[in-house]
C-alpha positions in Angstrom: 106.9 127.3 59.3 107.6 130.5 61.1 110.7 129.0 62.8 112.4 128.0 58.9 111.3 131.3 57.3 113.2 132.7 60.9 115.9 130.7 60.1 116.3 131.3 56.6 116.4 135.4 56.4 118.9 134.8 59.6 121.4 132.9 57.3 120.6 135.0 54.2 121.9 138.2 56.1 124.9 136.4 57.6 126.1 135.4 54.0 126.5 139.1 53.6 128.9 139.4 56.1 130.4 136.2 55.3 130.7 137.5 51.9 132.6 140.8 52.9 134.9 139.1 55.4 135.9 136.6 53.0 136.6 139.9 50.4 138.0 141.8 53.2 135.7 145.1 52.7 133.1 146.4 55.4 129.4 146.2 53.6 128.1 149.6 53.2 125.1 148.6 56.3 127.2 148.2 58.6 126.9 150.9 61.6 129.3 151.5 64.3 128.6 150.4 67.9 129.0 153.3 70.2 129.5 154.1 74.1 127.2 152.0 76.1 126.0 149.9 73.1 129.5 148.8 72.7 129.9 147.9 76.3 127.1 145.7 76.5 128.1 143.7 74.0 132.1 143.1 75.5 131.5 143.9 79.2 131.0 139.8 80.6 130.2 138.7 77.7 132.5 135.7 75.8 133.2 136.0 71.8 134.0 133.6 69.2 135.5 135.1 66.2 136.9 134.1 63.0 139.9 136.2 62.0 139.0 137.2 58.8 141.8 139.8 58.1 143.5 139.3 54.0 146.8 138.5 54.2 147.0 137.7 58.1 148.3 133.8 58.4 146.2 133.1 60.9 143.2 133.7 58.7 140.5 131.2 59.0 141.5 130.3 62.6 138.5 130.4 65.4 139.6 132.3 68.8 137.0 132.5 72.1 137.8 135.6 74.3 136.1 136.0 77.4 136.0 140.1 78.4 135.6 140.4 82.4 134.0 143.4 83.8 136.8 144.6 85.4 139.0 145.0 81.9 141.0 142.3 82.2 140.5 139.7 79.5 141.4 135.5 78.4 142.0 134.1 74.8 142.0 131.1 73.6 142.9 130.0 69.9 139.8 127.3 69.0 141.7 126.3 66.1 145.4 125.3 66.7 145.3 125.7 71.3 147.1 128.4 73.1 145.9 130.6 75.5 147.0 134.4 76.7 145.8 137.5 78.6 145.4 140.9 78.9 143.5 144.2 79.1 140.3 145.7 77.4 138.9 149.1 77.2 136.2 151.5 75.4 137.9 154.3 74.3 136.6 156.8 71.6 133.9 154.4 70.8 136.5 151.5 70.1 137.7 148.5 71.6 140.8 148.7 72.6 142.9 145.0 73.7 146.3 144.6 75.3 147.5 141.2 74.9 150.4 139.9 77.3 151.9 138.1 74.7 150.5 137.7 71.5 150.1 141.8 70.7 151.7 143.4 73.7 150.7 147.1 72.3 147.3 148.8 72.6 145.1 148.0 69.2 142.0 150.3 69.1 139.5 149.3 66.8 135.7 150.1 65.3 133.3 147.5 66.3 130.0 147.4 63.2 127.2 146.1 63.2 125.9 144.0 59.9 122.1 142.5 59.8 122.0 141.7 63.5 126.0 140.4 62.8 129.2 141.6 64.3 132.4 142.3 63.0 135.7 144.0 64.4 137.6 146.3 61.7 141.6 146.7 60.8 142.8 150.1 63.0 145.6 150.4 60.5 143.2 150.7 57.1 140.1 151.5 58.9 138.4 150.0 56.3 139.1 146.5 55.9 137.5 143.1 58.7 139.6 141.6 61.3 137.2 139.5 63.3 133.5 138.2 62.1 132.1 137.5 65.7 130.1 134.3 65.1 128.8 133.7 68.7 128.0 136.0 71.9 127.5 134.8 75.5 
């Protein structure tokens, strides 16, 4: 009983955040990751994302990144194959990504969290979701 009622608020606060990537707008909750916060969750750890950006024609597509510890990083597009490389960093409380060939210039970009959700915001508007992380490991 404990387990479904678990369950149940879980996928109740994830429909906010499903709700405001399919919209495009950051819910008023969510609350910027920061220095070492922000590390632990990209440092090692492996990501699978939706891109969730309006307008962006890969929207909808699932993508697995796998950050290294030493800043290098590997991406793989869930949805349609491909794979590419490149470099990570924490700077100014963002996450900043290199890729070798998909977007070979340094993106910087907030990282919020949303009811125990993640999600990666636009650099250029600042105000708008690129990513809904769906799964960390």
């Amino acid at each position: 009983m404990r387990l479904t009622r678990t369950l149940i608020i879980a996928l109740l606060m994830l429909a906010g955040v499903a709700q405001a990537a399919e919209e495009g707008t950051i819910p008023a909750e969510a609350k910027p990751l920061i220095g070492e916060a922000l590390r632990a969750v990209v440092a090692g750890k492996t990501w699978r994302y939706e891109i969730a950006k309006p307008g962006n024609p890969y929207r909808g597509q699932e993508m697995e990144i796998a950050y290294a510890t030493d800043g290098t990083f590997r991406g793989r597009n869930a949805t349609i194959g491909g794979e590419d490389d490149g470099r990570w960093k924490i700077d100014q409380d963002k996450l900043c990504t290199l890729w070798t060939h998909w977007a070979p210039i340094m993106v910087c970009s907030r990282v919020l969290e949303v009811n125990g959700a993640l999600i990666r915001v636009d650099p250029g508007t600042g105000t708008k979701v690129v990513w809904v992380i769906k799964e960390i490991k």
